[in-house]
C-alpha positions as CSV (number, residue, x, y, z in Angstrom):
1,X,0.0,0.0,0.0
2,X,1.4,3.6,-0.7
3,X,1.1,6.8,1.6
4,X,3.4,10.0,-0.2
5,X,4.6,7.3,-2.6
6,X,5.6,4.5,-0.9
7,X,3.7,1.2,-0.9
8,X,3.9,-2.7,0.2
9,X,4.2,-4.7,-2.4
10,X,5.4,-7.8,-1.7
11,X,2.2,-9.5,0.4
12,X,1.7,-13.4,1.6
13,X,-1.4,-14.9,1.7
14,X,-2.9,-13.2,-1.2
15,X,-5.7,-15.4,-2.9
16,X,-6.8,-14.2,-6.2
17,X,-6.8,-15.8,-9.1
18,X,-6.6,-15.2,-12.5
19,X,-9.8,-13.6,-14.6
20,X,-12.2,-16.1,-15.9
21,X,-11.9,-16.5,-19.8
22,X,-15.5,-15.8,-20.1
23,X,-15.3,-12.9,-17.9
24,X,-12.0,-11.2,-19.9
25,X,-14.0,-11.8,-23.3
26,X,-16.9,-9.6,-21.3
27,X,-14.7,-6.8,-20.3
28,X,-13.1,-3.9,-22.6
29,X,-10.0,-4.3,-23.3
30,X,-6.9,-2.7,-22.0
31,X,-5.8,1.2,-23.2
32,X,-2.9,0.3,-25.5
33,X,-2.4,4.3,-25.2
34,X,-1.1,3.4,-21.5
35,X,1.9,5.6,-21.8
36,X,4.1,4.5,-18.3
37,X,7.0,2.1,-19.5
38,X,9.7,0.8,-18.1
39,X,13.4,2.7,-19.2
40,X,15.6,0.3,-16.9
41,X,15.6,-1.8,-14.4
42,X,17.9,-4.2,-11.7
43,X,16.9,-6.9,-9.1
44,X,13.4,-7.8,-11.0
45,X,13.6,-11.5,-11.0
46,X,17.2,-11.7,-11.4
47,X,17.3,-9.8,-14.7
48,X,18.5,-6.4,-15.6
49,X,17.6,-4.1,-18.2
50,X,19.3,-1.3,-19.5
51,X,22.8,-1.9,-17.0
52,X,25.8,-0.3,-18.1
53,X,27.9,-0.9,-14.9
54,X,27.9,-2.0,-11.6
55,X,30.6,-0.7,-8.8
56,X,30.5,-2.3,-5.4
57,X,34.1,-2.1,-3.9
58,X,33.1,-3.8,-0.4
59,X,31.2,-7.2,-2.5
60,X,33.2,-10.4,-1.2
61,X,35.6,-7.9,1.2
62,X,34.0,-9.3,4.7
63,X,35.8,-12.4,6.2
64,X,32.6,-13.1,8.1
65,X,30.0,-15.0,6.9
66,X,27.3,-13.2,8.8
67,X,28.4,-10.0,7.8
68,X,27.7,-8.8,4.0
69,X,27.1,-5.8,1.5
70,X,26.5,-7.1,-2.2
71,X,23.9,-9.0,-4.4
72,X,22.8,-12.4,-3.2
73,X,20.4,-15.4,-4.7
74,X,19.7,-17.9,-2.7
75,X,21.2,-21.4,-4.1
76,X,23.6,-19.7,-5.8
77,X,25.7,-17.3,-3.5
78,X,27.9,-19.2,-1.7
79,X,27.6,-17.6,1.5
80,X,24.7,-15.1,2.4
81,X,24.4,-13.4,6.0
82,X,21.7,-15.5,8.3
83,X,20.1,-12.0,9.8
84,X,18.7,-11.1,5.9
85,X,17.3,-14.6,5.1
86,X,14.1,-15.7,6.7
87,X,14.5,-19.5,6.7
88,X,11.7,-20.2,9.4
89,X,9.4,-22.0,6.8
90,X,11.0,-25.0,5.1
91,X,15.2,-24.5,5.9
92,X,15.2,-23.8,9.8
93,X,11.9,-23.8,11.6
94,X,13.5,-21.7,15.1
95,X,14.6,-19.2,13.0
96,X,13.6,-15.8,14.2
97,X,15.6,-13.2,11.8
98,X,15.1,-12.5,8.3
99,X,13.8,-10.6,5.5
100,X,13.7,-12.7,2.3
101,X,11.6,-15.9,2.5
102,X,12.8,-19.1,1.5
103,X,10.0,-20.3,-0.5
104,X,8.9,-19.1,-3.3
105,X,11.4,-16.2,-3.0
106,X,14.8,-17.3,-5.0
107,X,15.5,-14.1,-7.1
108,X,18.5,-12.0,-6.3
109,X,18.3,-8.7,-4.2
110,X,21.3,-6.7,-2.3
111,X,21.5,-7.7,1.2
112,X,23.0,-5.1,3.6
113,X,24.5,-6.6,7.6
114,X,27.1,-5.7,10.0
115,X,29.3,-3.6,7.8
116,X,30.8,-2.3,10.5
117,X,33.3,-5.0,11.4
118,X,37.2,-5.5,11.0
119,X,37.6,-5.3,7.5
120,X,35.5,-1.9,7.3
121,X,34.5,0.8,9.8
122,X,32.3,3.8,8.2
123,X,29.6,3.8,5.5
124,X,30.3,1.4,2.4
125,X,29.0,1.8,-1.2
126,X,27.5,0.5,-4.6
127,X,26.4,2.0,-7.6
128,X,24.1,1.3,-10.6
129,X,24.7,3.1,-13.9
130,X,21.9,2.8,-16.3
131,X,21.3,4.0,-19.8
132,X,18.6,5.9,-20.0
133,X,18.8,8.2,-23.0
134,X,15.5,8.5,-24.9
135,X,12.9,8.2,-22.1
136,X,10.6,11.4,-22.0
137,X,9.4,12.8,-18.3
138,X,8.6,12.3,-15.9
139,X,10.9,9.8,-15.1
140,X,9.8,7.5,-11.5
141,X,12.3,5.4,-9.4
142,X,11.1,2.4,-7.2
143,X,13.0,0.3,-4.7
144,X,11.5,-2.6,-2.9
145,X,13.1,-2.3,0.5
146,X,12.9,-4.2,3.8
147,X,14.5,-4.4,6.8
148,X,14.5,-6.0,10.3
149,X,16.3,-5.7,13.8
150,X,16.8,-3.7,16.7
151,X,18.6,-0.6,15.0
152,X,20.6,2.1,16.1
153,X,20.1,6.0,15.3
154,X,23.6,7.1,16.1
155,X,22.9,8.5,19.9
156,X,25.7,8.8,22.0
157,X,28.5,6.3,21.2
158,X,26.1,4.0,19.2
159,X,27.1,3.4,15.6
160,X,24.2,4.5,13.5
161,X,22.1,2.1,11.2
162,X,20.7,3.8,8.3
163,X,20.9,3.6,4.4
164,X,20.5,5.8,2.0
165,X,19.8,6.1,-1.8
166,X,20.9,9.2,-4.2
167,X,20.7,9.4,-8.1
168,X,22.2,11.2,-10.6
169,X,21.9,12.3,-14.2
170,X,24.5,13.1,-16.4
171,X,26.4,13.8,-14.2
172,X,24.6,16.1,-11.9
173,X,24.8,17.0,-8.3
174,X,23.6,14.1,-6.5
175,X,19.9,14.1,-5.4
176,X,18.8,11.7,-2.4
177,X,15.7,9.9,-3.6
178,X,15.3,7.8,0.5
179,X,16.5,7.8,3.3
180,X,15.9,5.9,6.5
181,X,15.5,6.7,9.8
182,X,15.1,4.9,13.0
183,X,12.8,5.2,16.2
184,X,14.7,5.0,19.1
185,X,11.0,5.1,21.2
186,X,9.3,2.7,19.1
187,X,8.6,-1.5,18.5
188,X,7.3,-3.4,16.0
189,X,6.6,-7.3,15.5
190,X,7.4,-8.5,12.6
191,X,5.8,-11.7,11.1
192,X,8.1,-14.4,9.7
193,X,7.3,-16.5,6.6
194,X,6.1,-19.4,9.3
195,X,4.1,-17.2,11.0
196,X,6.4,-16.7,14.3
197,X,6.0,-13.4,15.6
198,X,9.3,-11.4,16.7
199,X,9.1,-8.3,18.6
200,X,11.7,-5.9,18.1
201,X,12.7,-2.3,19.3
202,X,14.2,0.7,17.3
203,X,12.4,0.2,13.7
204,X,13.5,1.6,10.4
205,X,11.4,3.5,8.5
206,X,11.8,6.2,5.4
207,X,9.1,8.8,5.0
208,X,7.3,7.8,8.0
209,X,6.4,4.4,6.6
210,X,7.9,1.4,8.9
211,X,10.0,-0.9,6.9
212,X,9.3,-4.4,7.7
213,X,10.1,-8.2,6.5
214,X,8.2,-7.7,4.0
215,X,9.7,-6.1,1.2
216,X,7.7,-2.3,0.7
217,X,7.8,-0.2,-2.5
218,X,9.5,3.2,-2.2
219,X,8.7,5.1,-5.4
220,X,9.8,8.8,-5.9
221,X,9.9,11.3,-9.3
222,X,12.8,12.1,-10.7
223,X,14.1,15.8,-11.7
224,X,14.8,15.9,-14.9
225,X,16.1,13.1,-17.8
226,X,19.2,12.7,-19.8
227,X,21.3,10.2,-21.2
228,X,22.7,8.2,-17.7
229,X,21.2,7.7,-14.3
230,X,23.4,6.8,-11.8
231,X,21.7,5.3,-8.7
232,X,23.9,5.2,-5.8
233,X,23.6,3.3,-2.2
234,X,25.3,4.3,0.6
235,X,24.6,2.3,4.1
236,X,25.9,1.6,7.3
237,X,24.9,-1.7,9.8
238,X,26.5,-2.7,13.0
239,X,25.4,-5.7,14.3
240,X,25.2,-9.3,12.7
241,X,21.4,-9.1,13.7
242,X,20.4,-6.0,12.0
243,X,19.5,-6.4,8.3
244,X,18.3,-4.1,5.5
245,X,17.2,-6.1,2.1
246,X,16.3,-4.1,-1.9
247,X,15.2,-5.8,-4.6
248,X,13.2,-4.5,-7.9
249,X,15.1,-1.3,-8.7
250,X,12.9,0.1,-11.5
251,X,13.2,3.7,-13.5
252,X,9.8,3.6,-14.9
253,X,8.9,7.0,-17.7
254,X,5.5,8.8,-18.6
255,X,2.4,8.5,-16.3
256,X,-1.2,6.8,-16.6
257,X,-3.4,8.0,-19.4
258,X,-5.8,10.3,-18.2
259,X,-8.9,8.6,-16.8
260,X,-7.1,5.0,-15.9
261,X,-7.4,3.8,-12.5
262,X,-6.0,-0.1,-11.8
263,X,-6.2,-2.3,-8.9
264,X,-2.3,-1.7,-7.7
265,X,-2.4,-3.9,-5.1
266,X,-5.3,-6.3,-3.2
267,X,-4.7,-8.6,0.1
268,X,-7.6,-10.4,0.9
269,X,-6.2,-13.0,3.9
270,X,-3.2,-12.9,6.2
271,X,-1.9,-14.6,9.1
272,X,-4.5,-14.5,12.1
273,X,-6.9,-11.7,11.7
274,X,-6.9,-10.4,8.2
275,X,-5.9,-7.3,7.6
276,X,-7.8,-6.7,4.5
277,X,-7.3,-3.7,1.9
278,X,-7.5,-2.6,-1.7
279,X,-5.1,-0.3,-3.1
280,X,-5.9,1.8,-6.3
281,X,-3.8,4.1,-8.8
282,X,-4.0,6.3,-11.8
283,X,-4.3,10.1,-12.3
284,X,-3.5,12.2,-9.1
285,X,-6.9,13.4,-7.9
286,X,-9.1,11.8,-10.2
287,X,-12.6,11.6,-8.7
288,X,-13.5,7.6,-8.2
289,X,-17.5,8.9,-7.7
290,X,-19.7,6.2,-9.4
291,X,-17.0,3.6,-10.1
292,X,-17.3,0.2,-8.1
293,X,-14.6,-2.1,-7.2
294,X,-16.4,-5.9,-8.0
295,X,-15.2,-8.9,-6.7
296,X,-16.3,-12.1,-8.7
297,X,-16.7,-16.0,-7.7
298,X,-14.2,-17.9,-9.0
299,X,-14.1,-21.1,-7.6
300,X,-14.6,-23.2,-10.2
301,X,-16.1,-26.3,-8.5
302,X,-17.5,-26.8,-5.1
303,X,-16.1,-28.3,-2.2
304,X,-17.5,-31.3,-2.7
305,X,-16.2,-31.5,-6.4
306,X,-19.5,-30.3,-8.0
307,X,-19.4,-27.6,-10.4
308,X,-19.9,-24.0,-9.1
309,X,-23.5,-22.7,-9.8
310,X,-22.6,-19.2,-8.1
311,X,-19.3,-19.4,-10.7
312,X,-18.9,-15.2,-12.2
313,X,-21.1,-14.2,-9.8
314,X,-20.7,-10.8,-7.8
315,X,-19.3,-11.8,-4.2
316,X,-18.1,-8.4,-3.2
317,X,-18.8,-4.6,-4.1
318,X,-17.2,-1.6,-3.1
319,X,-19.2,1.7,-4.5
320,X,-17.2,4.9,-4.6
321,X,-19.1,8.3,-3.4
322,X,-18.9,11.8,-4.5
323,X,-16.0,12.6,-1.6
324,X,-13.6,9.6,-2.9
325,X,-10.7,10.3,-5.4
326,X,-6.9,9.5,-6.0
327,X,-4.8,11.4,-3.9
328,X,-1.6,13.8,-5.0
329,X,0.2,10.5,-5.2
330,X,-2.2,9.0,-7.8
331,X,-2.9,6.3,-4.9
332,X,-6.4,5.8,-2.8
333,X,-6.3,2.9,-0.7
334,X,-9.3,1.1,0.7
335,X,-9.1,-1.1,3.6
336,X,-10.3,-2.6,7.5
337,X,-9.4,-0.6,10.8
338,X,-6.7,-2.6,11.0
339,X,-4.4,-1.3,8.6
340,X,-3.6,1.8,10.6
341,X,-2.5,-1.3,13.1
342,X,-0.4,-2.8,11.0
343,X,1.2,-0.8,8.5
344,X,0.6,2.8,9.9
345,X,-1.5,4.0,7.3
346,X,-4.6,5.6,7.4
347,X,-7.2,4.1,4.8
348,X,-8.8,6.8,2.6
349,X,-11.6,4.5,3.1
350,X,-12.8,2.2,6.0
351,X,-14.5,-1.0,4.6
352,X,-15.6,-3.7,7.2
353,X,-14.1,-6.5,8.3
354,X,-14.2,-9.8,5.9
355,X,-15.5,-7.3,3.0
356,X,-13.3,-9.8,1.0
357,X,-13.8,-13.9,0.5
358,X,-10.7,-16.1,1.4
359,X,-11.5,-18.0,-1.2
360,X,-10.9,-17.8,-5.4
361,X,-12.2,-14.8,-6.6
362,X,-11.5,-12.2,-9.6
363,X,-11.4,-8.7,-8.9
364,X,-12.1,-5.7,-11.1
């Protein structure tokens, strides 16, 4: 979910299926007019696209297993710090640390622990170049980010934990796109992949959005285009139980044709009480009056094996009023009390609790 352009992207638990072929022939079809597209991109399923060169001085410089700074992917990297890899579901059921999941998650992403150790003391850092020559403003950045432990802000004699990310074009003065900070006063439990809860002091967060386990979109415009973007991270981590995880760098150009809005994002069941929520996006401040969100049936057969006579029919329905639109962002996100809860975010709109089946259903 986004709030000033950052959302949670990566979600467990989600149940929805693909749309019926009888209900895609029924709907219009897609604006081939859509005008965002990707310039270039790292990290998205272990692929790059539009790469020049990547500079990362401190990759394979730690003696320490646990401690790291560099791209991983899991059975492949022959070592990988234990604090960034959540292992509790199939590898190593008491584990209690981790960021990326061990199954189905076996993409690379840059892992970030205990740089502070005897082969380095200070910040360490990597850098993407990226062609981008040709794409037309405005041009968007996302990272998916994540990060767990008990961090450190820097009081006193405490090393800080922080990271931060800065781009450049052409050669420009460096701009910082995030930037994380840490609440020495606050807690948060994060939820492993096996459903263990961990409860933790001293959270990182950047914008005022926690950063969890669960990898969260940060997505920020751009000033300006050119021929070369370079994207550079700087961090620092003390502690071989402190982690901070990125995957699916993306520089994305253009912006939604005018009167598009898409389901961005939908979580219909998590563990224990779900924590239910819809997130549109399109054009900053369109007006969603007299558009409904629809949920279908979609369980093809009964439980009992029979065929589905309630198959395409309308489970679920959110109607939009008069006061609803996108916000500034071009996001409006819909969802149960409980997402304040969980994610610190205030729902543009409150929908009650089980508005959505746990079950096979088609959105739209």
């Amino acid at each position: 979910m986004r709030a000033a352009g950052i959302s949670r992207r990566s979600v467990t638990f989600a149940s929805v299926l693909a749309m019926l072929a009888a209900l895609l022939m029924a709907l219009p079809a897609p604006d081939a007019g859509a005008a965002v597209t990707e310039v270039a991109y790292d990290l998205v399923d272990s692929a790059a696209l539009n790469l020049t060169d990547h500079t990362n001085p401190s990759a394979g410089a730690f003696t320490s297993s646990g401690d790291g700074f560099e791209k991983y992917r899991r059975d492949v990297s022959g070592s990988i710090p234990f604090a960034v890899m959540d292992d509790s579901f199939e590898v190593y059921g008491p584990d209690t640390q981790g960021i990326i999941q061990d199954y189905p998650e076996d993409h690379e992403f840059f892992g970030v622990v205990d740089t502070e150790n005897d082969q380095n003391s200070g910040p360490v850092s990597a850098t993407w170049t990226f062609d981008i020559s040709g794409a037309a403003e405005p041009l968007t950045l996302s990272i998916d980010a994540g990060a767990m432990g008990d961090f450190e802000a820097g009081l006193g004699d405490d090393v800080a934990d922080y990271f931060m990310w800065e781009y450049s074009i052409d050669g420009a003065a460096p701009v910082v796109a995030f930037e994380s900070s840490i609440d020495e006063a606050g807690d948060y439990t994060y939820v492993l992949q096996s459903g263990t809860e961990v409860s933790l002091p001293d959270p990182a967060s950047v914008g005022g959005t926690m950063l969890t386990n669960e990898l969260t979109t940060l997505s920020t415009a751009l000033t300006g285009t050119g021929d070369e973007l370079v994207l550079t991270l700087i961090a620092q981590a003390d502690g071989g139980s402190e982690a901070f995880a990125f995957q699916n760098i993306v520089i994305t150009s253009g912006e939604p044709d005018p009167d598009t809005v898409v389901i961005n994002e939908i979580v219909v069941s998590t563990a224990g009480t779900d924590v239910e929520y819809v997130e549109l996006y399109g054009t900053p401040e369109l007006s969603l009056d007299g558009l409904s969100l629809v949920g279908y049936e979609a369980d093809v057969t009964t439980s009992e094996g029979d065929p589905n006579p309630a198959l395409g029919e309308i489970d679920t329905r959110i109607d939009f009023g008069p006061g609803d639109a996108l916000g500034t962002n071009g996001f409006f996100l819909a969802g149960v009390s409980a997402v304040l809860v969980e994610y610190t975010v205030l729902p543009d709109l409150e929908i009650p609790n089980n508005t959505f089946e746990n079950s096979s259903a088609t959105y739209a």
